[in-house]
mmCIF file of the N, C-alpha and C atoms, coordinates in Angstrom:
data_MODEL
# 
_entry.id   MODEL 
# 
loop_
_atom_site.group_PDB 
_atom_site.id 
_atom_site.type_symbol 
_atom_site.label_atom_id 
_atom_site.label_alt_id 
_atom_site.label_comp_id 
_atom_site.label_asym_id 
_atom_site.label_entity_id 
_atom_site.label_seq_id 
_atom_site.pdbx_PDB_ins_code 
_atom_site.Cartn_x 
_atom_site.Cartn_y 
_atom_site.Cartn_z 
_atom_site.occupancy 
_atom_site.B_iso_or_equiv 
_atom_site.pdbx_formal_charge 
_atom_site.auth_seq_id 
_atom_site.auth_comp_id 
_atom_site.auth_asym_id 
_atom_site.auth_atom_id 
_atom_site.pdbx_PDB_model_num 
ATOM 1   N N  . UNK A 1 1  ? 87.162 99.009  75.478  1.00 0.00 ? 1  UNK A N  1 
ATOM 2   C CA . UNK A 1 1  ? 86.539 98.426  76.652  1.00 0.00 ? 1  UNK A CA 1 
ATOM 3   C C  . UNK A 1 1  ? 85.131 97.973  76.288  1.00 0.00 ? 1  UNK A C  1 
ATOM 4   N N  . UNK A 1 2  ? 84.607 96.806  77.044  1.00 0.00 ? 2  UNK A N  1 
ATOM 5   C CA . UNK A 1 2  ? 83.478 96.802  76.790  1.00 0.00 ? 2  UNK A CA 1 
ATOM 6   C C  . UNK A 1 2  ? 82.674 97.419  77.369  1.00 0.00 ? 2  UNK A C  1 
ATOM 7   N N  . UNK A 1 3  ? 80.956 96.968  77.306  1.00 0.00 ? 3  UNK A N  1 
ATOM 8   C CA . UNK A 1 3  ? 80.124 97.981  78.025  1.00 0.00 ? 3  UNK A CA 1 
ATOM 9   C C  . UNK A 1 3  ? 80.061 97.562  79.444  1.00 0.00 ? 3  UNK A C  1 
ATOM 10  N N  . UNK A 1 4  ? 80.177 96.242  79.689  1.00 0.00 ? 4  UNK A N  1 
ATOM 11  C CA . UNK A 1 4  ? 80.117 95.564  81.270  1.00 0.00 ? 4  UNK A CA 1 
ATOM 12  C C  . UNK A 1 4  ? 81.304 95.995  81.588  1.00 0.00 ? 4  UNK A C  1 
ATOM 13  N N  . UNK A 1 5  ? 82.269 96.112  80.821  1.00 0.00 ? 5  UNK A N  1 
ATOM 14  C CA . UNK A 1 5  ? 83.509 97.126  82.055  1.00 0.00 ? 5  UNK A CA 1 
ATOM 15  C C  . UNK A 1 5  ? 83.210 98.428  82.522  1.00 0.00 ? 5  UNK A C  1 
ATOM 16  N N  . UNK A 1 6  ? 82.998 98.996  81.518  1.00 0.00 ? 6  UNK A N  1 
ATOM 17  C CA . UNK A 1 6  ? 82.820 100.052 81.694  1.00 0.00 ? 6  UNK A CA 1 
ATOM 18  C C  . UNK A 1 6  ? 81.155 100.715 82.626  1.00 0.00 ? 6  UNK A C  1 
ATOM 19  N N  . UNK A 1 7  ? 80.315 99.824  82.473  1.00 0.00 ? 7  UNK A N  1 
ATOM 20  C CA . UNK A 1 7  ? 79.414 99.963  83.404  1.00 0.00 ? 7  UNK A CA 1 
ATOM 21  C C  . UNK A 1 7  ? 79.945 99.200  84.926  1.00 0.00 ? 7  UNK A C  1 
ATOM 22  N N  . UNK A 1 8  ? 80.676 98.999  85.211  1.00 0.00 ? 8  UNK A N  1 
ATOM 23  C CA . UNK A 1 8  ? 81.017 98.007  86.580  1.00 0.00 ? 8  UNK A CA 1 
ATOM 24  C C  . UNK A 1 8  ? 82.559 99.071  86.405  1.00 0.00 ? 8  UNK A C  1 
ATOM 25  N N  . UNK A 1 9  ? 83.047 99.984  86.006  1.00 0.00 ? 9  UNK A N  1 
ATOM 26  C CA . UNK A 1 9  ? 84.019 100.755 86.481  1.00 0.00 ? 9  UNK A CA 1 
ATOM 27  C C  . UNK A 1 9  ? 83.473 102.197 86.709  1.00 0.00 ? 9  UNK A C  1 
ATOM 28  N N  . UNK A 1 10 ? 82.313 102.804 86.317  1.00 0.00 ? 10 UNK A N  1 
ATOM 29  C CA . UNK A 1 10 ? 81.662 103.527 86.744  1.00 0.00 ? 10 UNK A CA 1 
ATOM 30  C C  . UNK A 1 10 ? 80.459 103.396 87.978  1.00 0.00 ? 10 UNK A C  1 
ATOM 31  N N  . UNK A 1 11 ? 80.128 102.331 88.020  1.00 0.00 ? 11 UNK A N  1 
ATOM 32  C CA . UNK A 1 11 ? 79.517 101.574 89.863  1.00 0.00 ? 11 UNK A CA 1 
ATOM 33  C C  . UNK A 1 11 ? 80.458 101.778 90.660  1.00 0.00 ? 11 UNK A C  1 
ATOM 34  N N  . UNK A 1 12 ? 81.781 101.355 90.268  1.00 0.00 ? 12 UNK A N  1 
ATOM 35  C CA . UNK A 1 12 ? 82.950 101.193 91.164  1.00 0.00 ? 12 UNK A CA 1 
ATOM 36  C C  . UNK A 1 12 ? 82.820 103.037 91.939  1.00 0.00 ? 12 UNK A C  1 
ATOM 37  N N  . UNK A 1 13 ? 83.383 103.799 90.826  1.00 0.00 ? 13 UNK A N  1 
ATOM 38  C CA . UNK A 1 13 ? 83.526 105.275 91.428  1.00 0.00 ? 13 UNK A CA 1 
ATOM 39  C C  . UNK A 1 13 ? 82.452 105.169 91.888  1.00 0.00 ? 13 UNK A C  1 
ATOM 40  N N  . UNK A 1 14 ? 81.103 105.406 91.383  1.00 0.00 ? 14 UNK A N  1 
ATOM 41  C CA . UNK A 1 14 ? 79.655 105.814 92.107  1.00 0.00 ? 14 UNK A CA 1 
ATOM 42  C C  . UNK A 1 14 ? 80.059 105.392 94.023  1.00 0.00 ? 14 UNK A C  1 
ATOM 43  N N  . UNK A 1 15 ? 80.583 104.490 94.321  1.00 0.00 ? 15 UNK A N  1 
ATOM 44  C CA . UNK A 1 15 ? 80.175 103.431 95.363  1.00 0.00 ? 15 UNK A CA 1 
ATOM 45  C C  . UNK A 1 15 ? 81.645 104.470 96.147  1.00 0.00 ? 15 UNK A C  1 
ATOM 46  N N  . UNK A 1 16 ? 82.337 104.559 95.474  1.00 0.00 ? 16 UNK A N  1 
ATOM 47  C CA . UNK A 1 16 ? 83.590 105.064 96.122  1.00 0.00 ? 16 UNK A CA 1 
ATOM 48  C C  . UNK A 1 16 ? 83.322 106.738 96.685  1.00 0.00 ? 16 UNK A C  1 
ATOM 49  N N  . UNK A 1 17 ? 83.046 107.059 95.822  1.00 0.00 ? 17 UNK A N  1 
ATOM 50  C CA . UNK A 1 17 ? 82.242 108.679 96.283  1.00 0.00 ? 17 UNK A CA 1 
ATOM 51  C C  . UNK A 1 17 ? 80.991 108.713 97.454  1.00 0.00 ? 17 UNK A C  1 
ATOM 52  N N  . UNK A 1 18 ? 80.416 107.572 97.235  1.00 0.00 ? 18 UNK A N  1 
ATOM 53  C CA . UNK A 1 18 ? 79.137 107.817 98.100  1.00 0.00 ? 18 UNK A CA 1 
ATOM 54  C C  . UNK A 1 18 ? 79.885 107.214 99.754  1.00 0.00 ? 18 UNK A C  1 
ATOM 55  N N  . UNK A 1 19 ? 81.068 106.380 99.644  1.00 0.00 ? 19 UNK A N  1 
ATOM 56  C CA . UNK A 1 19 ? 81.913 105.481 100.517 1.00 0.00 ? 19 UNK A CA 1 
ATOM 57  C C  . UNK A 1 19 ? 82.151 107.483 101.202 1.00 0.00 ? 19 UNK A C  1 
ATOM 58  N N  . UNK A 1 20 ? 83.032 108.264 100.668 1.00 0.00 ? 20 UNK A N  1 
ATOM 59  C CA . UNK A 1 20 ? 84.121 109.318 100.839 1.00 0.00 ? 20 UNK A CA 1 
ATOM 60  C C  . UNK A 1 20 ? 82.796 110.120 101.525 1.00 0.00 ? 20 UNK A C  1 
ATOM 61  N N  . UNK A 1 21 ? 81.566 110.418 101.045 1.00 0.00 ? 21 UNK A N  1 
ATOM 62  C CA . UNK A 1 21 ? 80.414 111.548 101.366 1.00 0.00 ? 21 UNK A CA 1 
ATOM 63  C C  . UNK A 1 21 ? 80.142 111.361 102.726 1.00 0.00 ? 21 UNK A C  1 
ATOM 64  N N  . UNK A 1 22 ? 80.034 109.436 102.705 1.00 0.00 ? 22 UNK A N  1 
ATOM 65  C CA . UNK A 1 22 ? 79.347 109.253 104.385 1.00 0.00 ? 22 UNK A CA 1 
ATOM 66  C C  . UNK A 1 22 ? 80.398 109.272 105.302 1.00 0.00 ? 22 UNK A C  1 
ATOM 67  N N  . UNK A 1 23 ? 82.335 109.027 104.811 1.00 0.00 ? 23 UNK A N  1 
ATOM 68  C CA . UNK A 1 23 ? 83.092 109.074 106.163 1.00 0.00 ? 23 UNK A CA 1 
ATOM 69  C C  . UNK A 1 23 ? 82.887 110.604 106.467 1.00 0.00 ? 23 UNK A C  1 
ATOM 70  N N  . UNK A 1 24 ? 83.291 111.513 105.315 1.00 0.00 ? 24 UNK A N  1 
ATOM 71  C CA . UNK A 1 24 ? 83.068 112.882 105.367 1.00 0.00 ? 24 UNK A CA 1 
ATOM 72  C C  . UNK A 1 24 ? 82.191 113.651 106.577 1.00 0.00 ? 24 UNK A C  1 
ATOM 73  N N  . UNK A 1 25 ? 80.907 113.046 106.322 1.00 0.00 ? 25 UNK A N  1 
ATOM 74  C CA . UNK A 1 25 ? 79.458 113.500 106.735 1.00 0.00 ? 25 UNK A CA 1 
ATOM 75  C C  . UNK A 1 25 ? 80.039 112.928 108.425 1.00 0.00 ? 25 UNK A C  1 
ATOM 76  N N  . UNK A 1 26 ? 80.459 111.781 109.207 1.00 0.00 ? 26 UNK A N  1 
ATOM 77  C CA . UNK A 1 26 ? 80.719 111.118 109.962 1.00 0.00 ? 26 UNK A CA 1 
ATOM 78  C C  . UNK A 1 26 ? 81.626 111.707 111.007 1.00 0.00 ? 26 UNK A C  1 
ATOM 79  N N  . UNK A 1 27 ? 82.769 112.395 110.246 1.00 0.00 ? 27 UNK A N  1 
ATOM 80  C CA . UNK A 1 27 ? 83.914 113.603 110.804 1.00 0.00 ? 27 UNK A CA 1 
ATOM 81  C C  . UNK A 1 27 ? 83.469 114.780 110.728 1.00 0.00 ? 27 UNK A C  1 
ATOM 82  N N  . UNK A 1 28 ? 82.850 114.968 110.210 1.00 0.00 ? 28 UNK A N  1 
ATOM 83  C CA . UNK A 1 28 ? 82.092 116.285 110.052 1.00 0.00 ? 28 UNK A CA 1 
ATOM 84  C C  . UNK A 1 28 ? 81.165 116.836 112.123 1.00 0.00 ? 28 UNK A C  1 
ATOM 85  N N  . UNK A 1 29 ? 80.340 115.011 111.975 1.00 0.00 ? 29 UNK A N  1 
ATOM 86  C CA . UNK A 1 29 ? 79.375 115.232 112.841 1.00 0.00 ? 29 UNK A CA 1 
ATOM 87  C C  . UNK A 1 29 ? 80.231 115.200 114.241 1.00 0.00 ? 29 UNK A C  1 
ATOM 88  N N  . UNK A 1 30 ? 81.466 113.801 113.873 1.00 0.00 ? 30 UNK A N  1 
ATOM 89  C CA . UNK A 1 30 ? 82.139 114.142 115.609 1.00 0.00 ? 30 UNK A CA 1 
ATOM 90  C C  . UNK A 1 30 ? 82.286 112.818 115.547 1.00 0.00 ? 30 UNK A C  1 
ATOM 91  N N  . UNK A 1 31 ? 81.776 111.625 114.648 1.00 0.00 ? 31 UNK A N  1 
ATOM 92  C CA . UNK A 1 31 ? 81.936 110.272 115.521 1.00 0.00 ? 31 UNK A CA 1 
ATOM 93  C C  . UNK A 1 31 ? 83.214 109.765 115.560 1.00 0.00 ? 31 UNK A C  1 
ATOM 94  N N  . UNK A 1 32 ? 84.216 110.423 115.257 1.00 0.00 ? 32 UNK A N  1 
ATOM 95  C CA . UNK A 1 32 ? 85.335 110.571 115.108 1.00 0.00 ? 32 UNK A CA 1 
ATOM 96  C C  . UNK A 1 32 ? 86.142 111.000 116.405 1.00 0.00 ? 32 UNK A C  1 
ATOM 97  N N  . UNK A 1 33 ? 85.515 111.514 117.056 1.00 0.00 ? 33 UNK A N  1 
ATOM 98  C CA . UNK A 1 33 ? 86.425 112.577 118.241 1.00 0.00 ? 33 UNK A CA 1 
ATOM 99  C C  . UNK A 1 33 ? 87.022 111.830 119.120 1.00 0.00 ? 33 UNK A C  1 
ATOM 100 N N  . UNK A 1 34 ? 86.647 110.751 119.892 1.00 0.00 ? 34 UNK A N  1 
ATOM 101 C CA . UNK A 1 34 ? 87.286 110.141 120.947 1.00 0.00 ? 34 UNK A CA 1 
ATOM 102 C C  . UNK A 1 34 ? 86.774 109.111 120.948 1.00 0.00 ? 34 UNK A C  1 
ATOM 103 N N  . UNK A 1 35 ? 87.497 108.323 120.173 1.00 0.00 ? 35 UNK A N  1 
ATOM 104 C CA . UNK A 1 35 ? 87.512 106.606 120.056 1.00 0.00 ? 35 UNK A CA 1 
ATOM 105 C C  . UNK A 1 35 ? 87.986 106.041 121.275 1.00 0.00 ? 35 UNK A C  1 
ATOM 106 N N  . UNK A 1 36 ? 88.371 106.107 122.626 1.00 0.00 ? 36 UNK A N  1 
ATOM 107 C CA . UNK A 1 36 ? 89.641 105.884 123.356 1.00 0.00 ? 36 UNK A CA 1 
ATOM 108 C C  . UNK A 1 36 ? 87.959 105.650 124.409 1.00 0.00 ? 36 UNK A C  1 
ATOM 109 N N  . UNK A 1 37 ? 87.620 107.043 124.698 1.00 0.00 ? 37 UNK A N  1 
ATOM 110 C CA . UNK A 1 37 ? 86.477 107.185 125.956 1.00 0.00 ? 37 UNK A CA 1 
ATOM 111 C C  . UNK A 1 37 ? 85.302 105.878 125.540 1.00 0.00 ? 37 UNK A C  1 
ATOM 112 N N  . UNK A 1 38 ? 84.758 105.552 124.493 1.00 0.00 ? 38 UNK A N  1 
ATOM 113 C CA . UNK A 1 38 ? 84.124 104.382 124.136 1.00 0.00 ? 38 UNK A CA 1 
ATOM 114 C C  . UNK A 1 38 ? 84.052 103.203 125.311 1.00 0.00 ? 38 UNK A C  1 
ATOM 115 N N  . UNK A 1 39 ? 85.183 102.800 125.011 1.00 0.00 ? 39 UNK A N  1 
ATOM 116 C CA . UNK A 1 39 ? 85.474 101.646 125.697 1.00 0.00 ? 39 UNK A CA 1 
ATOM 117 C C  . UNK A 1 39 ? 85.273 101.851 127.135 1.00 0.00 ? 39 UNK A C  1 
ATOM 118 N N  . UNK A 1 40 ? 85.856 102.619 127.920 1.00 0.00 ? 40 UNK A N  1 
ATOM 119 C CA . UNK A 1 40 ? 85.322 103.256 129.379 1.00 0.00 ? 40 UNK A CA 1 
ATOM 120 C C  . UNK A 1 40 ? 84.385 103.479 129.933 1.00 0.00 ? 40 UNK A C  1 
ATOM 121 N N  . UNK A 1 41 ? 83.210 103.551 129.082 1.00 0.00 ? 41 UNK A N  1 
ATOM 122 C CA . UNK A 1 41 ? 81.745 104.027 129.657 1.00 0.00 ? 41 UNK A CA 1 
ATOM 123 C C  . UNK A 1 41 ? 81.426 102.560 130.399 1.00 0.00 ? 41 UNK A C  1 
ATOM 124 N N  . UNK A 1 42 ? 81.370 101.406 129.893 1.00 0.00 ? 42 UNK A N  1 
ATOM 125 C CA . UNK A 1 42 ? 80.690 100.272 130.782 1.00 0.00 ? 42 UNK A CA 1 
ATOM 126 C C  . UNK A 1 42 ? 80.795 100.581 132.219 1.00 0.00 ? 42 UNK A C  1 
ATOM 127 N N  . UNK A 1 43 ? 82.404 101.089 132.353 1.00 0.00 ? 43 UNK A N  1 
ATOM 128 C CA . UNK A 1 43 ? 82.759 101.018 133.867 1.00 0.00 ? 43 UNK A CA 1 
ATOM 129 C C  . UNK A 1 43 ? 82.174 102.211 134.866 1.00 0.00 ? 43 UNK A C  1 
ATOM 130 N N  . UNK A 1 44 ? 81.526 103.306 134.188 1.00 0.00 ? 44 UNK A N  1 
ATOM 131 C CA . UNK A 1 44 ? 81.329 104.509 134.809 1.00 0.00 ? 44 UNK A CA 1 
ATOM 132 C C  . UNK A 1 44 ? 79.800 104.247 135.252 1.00 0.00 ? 44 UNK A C  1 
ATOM 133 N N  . UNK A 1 45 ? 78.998 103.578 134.122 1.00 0.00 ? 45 UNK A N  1 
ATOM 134 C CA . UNK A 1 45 ? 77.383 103.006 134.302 1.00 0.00 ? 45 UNK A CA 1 
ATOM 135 C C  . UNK A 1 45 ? 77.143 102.598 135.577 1.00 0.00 ? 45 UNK A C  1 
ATOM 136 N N  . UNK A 1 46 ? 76.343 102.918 136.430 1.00 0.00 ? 46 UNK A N  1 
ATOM 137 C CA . UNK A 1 46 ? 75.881 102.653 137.125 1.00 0.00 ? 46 UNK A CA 1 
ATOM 138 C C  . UNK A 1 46 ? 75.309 100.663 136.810 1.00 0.00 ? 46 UNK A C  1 
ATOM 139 N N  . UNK A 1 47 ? 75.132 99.871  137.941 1.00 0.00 ? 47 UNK A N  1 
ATOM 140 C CA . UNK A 1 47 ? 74.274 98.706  137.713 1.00 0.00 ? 47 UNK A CA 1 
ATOM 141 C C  . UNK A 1 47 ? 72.572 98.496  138.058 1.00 0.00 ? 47 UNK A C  1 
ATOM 142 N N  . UNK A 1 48 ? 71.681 98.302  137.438 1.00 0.00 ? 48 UNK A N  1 
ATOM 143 C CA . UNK A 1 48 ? 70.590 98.336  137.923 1.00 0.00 ? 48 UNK A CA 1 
ATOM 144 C C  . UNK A 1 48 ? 70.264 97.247  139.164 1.00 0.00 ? 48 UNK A C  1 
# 
C-alpha cells in the first residue's frame, strides 16, 4: 500500500470512531427517546 492509502484509511477509522463516540454519547443522553412527541409540540404551544 502506499502512504496516501494508508494515511486516508486510517482518517477513514479515526472519523468512524469519533462518528460511533458522538451517536453513543447522544443515546446515552436521551436524544433518542421519543422521536414521535417532536413533531406534536407546535400544536400544544400556546400562540403569542
Amino acid at each position: 500500500m502506499t502512504e496516501m492509502t494508508l494515511m486516508l484509511l486510517v482518517a477513514g477509522l479515526v472519523l468512524a470512531v469519533v462518528a460511533l463516540g458522538v451517536f453513543a454519547y447522544a443515546a446515552r443522553q436521551g436524544q433518542f427517546d421519543d422521536l414521535e412527541e417532536v413533531k406534536f409540540q407546535m400544536f400544544r404551544e400556546e400562540t403569542r
